[in-house]
N, C-alpha and C positions, 0 to 999 in steps of 0.2 A: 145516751146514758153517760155518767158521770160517774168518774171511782176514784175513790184516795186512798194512797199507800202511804206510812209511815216505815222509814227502811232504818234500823241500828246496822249501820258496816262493818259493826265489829271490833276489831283488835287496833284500827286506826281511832276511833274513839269519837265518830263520823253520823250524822242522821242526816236523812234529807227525807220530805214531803215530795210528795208527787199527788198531782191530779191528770188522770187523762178522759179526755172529752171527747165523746162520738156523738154526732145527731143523726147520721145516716145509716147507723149498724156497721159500717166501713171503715171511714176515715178518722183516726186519731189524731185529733192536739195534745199537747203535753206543756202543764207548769210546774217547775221542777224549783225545788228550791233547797241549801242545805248550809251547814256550818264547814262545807268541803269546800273549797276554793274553786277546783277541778270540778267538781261536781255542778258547782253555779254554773262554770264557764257552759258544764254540756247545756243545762239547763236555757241556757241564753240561745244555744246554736237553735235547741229542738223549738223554742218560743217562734223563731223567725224563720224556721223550715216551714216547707208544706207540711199538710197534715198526713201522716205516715196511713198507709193504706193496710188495713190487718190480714186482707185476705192475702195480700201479694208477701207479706211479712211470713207468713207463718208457712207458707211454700216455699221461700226461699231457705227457711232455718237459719241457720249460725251467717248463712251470706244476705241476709235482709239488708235493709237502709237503716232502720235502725241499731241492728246492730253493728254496723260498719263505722254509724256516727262515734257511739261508745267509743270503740276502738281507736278512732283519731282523736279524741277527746281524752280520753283514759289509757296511754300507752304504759309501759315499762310495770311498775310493782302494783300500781293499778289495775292492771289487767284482769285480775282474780275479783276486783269490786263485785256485790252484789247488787249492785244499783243497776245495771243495764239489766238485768234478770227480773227482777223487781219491774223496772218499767216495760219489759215482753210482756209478764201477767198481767200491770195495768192497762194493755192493750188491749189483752185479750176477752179483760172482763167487759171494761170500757164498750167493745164492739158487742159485747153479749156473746161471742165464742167460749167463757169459760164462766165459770162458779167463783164465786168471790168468797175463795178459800185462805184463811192464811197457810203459808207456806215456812217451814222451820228447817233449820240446820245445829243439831247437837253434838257437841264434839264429845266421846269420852275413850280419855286418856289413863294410861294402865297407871 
């Protein structure tokens, strides 16, 4: 299965594209692309990674490989990105573990 996400980051002023590929219900690829520099760069690591395995991801939680990569990829103010979040769900759906929901974040301010 094949799924694409379009991600607004928000307050940096940032999108990035994402498609992730599964043909086995298991193993994800990921092409990531964005007008984020940082973002590219993840997207370069995750093109030339293995393909990230969902079932071992999604038991690991916050300590998976993917998101580990993020986190070498996205340190310091970055860290708060929703692009690694984004690309978890495109895993998820990818593998056919989740519903190809969109997902929202509304801030309201007194």
């Amino acid at each position: 299965m094949e799924t694409l996400v379009e991600i607004d980051a928000g307050e940096c002023g940032f999108y990035a594209n994402a498609k992730a590929c599964c043909e086995d219900g298991q193993h994800v690829s990921f092409l990531v692309d964005s007008n984020c520099e940082k973002i590219c760069t993840l997207g370069k690591v995750l093109r030339h990674a293995e393909p990230v395995d969902a079932y071992v991801e999604i038991a690991s939680g916050p300590k998976g490989r993917l998101l580990a990569i993020c986190s070498e990829i996205l340190p310091g103010c970055c860290s708060g990105c929703i692009v690694p979040a984004a690309l978890v769900r495109a895993m998820r759906v990818a593998a056919g573990l989740s519903l190809p929901r969109d997902v929202a974040i509304h801030f309201h301010n007194p």
